[in-house]
Backbone and ligand atoms as CSV (ligand in chain L), in Angstrom:
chain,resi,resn,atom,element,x,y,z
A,1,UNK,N,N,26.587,42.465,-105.398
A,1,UNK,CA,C,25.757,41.486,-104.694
A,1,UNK,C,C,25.158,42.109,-103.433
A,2,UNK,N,N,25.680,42.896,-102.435
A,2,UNK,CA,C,25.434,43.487,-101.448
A,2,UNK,C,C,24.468,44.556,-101.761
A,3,UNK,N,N,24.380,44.897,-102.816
A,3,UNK,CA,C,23.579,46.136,-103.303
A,3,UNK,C,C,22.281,45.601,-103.038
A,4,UNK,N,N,22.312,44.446,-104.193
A,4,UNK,CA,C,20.613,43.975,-104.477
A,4,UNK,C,C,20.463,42.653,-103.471
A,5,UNK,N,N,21.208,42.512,-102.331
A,5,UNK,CA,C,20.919,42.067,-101.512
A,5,UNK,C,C,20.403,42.509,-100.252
A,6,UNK,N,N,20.581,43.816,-100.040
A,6,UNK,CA,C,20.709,44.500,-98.796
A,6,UNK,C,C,19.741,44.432,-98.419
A,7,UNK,N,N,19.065,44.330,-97.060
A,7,UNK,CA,C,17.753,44.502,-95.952
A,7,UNK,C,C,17.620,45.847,-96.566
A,8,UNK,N,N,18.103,46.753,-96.488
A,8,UNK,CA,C,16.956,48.103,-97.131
A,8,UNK,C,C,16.189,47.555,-98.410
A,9,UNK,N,N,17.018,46.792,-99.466
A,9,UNK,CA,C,15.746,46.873,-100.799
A,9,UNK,C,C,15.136,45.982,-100.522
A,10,UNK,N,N,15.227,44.733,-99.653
A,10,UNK,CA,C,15.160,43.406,-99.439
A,10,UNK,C,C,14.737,43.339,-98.317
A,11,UNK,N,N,13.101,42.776,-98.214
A,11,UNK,CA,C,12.829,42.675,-96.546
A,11,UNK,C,C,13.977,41.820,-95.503
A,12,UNK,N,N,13.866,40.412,-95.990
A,12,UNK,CA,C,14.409,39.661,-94.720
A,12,UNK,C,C,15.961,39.061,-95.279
A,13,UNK,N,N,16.987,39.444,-95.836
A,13,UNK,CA,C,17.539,39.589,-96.588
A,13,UNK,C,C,18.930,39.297,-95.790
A,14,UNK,N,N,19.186,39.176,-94.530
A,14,UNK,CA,C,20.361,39.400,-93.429
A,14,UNK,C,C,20.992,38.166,-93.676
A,15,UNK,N,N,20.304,36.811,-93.655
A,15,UNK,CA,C,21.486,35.750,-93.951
A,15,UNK,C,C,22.160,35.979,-95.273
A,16,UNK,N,N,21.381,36.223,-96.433
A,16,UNK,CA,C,22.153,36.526,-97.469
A,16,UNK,C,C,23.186,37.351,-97.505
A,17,UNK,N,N,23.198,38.307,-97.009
A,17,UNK,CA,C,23.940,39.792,-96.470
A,17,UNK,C,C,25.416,39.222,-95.991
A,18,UNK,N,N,25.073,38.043,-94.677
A,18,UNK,CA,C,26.016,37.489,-93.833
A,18,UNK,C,C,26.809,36.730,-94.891
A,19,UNK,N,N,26.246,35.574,-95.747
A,19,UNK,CA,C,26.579,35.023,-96.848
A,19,UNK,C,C,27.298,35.164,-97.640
A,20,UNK,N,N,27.130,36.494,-97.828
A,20,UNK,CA,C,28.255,37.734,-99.156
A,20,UNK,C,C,29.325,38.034,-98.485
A,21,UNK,N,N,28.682,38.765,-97.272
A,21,UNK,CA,C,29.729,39.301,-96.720
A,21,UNK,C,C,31.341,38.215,-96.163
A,22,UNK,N,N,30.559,37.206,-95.845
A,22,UNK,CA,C,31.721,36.027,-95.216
A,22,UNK,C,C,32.119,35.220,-96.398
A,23,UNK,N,N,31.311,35.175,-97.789
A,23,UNK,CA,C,32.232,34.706,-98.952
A,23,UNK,C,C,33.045,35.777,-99.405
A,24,UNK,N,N,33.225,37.211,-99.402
A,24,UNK,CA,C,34.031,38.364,-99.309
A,24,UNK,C,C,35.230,37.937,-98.832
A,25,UNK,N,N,34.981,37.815,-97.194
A,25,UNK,CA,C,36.103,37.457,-96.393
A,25,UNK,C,C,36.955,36.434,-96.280
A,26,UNK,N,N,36.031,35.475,-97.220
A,26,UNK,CA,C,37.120,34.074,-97.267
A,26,UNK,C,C,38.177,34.806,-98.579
A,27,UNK,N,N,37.678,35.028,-99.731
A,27,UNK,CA,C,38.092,35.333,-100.861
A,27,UNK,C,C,39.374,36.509,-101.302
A,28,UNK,N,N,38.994,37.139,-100.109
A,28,UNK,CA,C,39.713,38.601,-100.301
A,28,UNK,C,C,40.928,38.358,-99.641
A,29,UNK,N,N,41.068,37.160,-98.774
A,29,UNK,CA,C,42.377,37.017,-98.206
A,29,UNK,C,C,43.151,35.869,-98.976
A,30,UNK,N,N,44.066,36.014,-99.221
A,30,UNK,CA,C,44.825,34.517,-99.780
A,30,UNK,C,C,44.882,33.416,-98.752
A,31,UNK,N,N,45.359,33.350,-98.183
A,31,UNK,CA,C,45.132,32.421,-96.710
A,31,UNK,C,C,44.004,31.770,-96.785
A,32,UNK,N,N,43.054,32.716,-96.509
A,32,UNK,CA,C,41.363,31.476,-96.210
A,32,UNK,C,C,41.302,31.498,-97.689
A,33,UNK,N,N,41.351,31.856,-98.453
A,33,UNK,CA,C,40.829,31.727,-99.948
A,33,UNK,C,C,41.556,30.093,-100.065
A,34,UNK,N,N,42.830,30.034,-99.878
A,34,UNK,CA,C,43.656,28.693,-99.907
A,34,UNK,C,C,42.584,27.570,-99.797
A,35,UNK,N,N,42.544,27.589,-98.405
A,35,UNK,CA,C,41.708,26.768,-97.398
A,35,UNK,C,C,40.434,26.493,-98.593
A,36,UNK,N,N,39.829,27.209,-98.700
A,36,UNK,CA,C,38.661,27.292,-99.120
A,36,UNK,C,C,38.471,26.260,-100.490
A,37,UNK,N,N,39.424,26.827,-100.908
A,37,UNK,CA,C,40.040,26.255,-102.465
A,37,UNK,C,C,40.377,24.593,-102.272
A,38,UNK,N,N,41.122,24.442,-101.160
A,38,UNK,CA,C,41.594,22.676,-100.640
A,38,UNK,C,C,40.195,22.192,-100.486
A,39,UNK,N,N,39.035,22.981,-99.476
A,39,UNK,CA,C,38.267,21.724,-99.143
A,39,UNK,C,C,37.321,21.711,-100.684
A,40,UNK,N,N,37.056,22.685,-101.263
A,40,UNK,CA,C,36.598,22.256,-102.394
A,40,UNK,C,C,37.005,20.887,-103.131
A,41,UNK,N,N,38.477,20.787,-103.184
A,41,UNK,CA,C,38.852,19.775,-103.598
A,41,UNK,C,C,38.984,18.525,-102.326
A,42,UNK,N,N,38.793,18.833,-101.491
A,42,UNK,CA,C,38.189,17.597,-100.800
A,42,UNK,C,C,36.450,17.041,-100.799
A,43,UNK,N,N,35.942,17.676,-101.291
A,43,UNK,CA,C,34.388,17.400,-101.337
A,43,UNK,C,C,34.564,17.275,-102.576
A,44,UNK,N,N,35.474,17.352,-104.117
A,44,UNK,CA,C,35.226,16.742,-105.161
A,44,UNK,C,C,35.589,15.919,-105.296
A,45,UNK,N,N,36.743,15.220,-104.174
A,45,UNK,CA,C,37.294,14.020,-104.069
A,45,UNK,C,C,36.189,12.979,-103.963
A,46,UNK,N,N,35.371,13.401,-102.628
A,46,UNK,CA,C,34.182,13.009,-101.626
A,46,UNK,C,C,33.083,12.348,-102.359
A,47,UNK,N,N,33.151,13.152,-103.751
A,47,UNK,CA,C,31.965,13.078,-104.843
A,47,UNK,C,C,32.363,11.996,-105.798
A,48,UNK,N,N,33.779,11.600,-105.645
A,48,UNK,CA,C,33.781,10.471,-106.041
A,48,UNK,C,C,35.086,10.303,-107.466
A,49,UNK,N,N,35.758,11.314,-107.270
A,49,UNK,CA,C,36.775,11.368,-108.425
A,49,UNK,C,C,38.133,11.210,-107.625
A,50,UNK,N,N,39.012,10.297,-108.313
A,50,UNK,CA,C,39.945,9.838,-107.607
A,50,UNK,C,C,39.874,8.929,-106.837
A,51,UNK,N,N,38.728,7.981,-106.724
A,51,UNK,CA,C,38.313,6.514,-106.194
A,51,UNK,C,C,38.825,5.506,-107.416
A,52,UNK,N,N,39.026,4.194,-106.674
A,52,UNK,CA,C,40.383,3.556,-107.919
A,52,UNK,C,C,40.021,3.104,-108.974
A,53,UNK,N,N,38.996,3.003,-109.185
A,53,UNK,CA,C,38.216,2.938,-110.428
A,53,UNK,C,C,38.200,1.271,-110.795
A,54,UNK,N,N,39.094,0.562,-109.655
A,54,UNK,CA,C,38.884,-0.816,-110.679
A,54,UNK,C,C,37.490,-1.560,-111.276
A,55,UNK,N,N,37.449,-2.682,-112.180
A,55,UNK,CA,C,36.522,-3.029,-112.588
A,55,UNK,C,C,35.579,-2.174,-113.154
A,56,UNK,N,N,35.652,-0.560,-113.404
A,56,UNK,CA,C,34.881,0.301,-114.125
A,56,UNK,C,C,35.007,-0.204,-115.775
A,57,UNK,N,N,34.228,0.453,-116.398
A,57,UNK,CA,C,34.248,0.165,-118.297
A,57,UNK,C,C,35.054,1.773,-118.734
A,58,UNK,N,N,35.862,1.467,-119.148
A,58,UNK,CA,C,36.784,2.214,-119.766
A,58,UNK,C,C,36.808,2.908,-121.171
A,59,UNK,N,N,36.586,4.469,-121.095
A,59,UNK,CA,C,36.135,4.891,-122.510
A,59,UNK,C,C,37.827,5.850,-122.760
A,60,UNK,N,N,37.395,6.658,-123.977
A,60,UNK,CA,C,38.814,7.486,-124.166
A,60,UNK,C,C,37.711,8.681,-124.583
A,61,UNK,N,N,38.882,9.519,-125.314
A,61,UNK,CA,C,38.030,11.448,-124.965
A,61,UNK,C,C,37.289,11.269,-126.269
A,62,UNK,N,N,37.728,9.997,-126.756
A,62,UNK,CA,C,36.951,10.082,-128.707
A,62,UNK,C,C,35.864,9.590,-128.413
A,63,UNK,N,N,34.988,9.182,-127.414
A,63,UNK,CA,C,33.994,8.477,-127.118
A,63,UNK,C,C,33.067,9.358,-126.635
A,64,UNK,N,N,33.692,10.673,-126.526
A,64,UNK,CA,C,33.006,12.118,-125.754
A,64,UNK,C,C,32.623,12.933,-127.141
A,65,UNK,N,N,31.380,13.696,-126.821
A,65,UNK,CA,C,31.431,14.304,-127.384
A,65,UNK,C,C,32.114,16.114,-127.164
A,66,UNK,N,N,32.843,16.877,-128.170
A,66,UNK,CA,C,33.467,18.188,-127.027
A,66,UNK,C,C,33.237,19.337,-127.766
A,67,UNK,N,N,32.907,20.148,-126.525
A,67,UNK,CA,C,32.351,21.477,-126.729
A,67,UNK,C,C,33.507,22.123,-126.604
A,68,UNK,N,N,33.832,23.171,-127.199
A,68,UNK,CA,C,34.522,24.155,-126.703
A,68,UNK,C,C,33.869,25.468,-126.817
A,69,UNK,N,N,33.954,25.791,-124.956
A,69,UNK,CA,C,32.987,27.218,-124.746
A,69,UNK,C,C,34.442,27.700,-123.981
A,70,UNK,N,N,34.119,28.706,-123.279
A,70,UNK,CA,C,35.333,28.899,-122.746
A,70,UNK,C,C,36.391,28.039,-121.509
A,71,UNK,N,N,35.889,26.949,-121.541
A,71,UNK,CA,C,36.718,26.088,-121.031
A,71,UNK,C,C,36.024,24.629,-121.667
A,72,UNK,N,N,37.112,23.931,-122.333
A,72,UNK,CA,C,36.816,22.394,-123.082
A,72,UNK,C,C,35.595,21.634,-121.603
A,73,UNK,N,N,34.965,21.116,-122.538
A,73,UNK,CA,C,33.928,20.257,-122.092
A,73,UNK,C,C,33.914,18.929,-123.214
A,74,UNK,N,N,33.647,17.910,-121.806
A,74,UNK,CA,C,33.385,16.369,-123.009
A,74,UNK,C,C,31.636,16.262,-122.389
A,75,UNK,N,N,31.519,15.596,-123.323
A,75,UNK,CA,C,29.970,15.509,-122.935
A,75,UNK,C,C,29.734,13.636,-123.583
A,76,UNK,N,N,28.815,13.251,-122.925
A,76,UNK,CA,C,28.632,11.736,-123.222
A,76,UNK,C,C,27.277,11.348,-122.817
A,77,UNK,N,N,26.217,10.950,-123.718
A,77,UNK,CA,C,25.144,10.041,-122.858
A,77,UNK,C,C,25.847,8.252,-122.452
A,78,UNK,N,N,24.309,8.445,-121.635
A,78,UNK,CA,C,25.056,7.043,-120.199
A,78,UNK,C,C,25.031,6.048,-121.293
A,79,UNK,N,N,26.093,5.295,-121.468
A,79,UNK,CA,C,25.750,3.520,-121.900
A,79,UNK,C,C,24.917,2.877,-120.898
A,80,UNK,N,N,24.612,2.876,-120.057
A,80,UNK,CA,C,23.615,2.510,-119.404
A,80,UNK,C,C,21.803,2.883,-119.152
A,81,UNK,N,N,21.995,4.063,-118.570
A,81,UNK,CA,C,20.798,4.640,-118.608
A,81,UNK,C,C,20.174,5.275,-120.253
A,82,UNK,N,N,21.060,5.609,-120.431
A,82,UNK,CA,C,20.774,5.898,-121.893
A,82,UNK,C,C,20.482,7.874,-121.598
A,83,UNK,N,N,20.552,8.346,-120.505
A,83,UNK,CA,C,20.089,9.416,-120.255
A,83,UNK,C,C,21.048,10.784,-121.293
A,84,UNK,N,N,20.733,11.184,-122.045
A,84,UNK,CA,C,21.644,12.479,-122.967
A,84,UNK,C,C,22.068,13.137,-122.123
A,85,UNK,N,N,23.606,13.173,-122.392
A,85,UNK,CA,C,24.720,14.462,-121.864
A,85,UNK,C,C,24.646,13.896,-120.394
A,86,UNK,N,N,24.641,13.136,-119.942
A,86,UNK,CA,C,24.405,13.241,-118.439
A,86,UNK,C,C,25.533,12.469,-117.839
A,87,UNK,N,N,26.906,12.427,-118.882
A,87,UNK,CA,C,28.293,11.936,-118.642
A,87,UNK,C,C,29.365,13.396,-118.844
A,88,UNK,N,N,29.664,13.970,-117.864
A,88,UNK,CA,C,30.272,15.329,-118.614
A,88,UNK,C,C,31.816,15.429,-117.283
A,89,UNK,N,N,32.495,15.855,-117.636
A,89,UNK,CA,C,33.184,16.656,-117.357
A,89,UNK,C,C,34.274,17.895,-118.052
A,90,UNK,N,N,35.218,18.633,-117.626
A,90,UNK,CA,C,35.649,19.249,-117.900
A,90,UNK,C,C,37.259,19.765,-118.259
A,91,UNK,N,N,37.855,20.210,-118.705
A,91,UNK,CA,C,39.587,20.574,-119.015
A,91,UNK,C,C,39.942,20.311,-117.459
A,92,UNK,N,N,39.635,21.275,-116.634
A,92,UNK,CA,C,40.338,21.721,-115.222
A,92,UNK,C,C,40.012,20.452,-114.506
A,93,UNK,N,N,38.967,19.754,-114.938
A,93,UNK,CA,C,38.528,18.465,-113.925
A,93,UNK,C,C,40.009,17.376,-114.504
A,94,UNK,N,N,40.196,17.517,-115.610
A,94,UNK,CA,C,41.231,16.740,-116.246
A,94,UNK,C,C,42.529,16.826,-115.566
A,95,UNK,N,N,42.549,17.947,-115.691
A,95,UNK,CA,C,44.030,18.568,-114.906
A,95,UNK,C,C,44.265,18.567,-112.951
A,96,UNK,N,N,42.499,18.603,-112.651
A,96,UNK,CA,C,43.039,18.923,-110.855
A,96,UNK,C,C,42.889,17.409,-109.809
A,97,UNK,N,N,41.841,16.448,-111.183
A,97,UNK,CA,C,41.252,15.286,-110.625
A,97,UNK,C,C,42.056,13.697,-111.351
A,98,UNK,N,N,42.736,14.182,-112.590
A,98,UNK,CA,C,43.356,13.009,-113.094
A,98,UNK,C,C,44.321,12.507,-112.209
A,99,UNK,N,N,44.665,11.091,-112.813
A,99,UNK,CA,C,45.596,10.553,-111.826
A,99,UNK,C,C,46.420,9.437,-113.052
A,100,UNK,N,N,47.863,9.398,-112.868
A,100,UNK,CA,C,48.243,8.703,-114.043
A,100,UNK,C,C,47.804,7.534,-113.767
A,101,UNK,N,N,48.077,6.743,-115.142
A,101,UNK,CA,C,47.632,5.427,-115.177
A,101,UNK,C,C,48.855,4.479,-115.475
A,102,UNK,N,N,49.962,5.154,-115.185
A,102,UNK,CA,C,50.823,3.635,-115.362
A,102,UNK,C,C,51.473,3.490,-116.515
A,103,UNK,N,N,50.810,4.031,-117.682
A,103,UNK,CA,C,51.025,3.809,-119.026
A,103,UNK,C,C,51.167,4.832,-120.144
A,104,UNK,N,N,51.838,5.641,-119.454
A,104,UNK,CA,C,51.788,7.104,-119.864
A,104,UNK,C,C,51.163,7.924,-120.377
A,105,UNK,N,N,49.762,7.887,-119.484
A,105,UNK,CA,C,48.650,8.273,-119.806
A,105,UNK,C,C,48.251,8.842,-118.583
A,106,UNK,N,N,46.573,9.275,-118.656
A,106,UNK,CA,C,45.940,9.979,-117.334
A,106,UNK,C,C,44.868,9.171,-117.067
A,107,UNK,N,N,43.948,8.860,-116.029
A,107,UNK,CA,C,42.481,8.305,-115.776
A,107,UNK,C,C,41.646,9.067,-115.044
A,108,UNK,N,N,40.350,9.292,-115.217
A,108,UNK,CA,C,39.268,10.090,-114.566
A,108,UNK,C,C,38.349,9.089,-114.368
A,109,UNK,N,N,37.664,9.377,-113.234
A,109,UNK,CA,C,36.537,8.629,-112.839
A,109,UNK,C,C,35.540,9.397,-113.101
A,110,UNK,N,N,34.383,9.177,-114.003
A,110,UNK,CA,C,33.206,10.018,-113.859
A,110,UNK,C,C,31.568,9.542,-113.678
A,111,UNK,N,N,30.875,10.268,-113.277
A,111,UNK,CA,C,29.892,9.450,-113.163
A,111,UNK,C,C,28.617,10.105,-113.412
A,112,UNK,N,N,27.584,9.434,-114.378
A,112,UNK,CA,C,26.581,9.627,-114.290
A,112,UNK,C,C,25.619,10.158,-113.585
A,113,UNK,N,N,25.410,11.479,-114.227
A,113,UNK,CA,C,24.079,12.380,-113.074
A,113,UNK,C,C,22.646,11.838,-112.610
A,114,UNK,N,N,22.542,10.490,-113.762
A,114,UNK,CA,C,21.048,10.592,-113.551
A,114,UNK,C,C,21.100,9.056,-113.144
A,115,UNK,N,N,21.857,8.048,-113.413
A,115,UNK,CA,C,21.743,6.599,-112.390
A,115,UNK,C,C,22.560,6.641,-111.867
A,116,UNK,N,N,23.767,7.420,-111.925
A,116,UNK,CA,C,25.234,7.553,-110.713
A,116,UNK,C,C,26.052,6.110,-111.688
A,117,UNK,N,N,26.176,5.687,-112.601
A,117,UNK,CA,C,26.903,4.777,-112.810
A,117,UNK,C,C,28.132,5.739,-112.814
A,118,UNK,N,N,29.333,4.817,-112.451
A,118,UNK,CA,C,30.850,5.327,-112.494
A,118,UNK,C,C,30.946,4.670,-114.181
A,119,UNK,N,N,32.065,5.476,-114.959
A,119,UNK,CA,C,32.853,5.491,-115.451
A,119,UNK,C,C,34.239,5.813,-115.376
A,120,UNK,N,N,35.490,5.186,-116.122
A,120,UNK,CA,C,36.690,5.735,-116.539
A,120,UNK,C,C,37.038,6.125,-117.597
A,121,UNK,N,N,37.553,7.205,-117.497
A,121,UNK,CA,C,37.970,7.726,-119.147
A,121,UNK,C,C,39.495,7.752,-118.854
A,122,UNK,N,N,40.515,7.511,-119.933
A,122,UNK,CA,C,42.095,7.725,-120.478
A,122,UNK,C,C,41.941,8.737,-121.103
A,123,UNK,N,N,42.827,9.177,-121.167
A,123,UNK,CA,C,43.415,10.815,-121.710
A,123,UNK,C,C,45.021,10.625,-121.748
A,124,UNK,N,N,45.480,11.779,-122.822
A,124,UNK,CA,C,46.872,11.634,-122.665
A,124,UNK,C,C,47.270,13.126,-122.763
A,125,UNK,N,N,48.550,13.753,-121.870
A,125,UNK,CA,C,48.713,15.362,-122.342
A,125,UNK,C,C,49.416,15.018,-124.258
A,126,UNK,N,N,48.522,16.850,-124.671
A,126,UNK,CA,C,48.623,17.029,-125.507
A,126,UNK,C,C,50.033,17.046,-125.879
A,127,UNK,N,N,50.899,17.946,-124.813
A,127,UNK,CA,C,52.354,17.942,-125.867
A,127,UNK,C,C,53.866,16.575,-125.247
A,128,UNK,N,N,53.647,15.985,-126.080
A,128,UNK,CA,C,54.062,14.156,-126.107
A,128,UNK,C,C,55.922,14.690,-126.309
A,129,UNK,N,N,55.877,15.697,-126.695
A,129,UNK,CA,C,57.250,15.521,-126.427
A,129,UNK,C,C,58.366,16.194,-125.935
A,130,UNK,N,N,57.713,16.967,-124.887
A,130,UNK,CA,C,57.553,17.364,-123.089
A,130,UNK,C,C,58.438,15.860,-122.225
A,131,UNK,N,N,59.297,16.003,-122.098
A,131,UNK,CA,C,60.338,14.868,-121.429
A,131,UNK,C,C,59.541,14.759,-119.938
A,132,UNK,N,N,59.274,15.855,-119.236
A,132,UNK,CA,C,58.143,15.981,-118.294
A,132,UNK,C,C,56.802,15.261,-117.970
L,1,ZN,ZN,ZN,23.239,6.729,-116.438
């Protein structure tokens, strides 16, 4: 990145430079990398996952459609807007953003890219007979 960023090949190129260089420095240390890693998950909180979802319409993962690329993807157009694919999330979103539901199950809040409607989806872990 620093290569084909640099002010020599690159006229005005110095914030980018600064950019690399200080995402370097968060990354390369475990410590700020930590940090870095938490507020991420505070600004995906922010965005709206892990809000209590009451009164949302409630789907399950069979209502998704799923890709598998190198990490599972559900994909869904809006019941509302009607907009294609524009209901999506992901495995790791499952795992870092779920929250149980009470019923020995998981819930995600997700929401629509293109009218912002919220949804909830249920999920359950795959291995059921995990006492855990
Ligand atoms: Zn929509």
């Amino acid at each position: 990145m620093l290569l084909t960023h640099h002010p020599d090949k690159n006229g005005n190129a110095s914030t980018t430079v600064n950019t690399i260089q200080e995402a370097y420095r968060v990354l390369v240390d475990p410590e700020s990398r930590e940090k870095y890693d938490e507020s991420l998950r505070r600004s995906i909180q922010r965005q709206g996952f892990n809000i209590s979802g009451d009164g949302l319409d409630i789907y399950s993962l069979d209502d998704f459609e799923m890709v598998e690329e190198e990490e599972c993807r559900w994909i869904k157009d809006c019941p509302r807007c009607q907009f294609p694919k524009s209901i999506k999330f992901k495995e790791s979103d499952l795992i870092e953003n779920g929250t149980e539901d009470g019923e020995n199950g998981y819930e995600i809040i997700v929401q629509c890219e293109s009218c912002s409607l919220w949804i909830k989806v249920k999920y359950y872990e795959d291995n059921e007979e995990d006492d855990e």
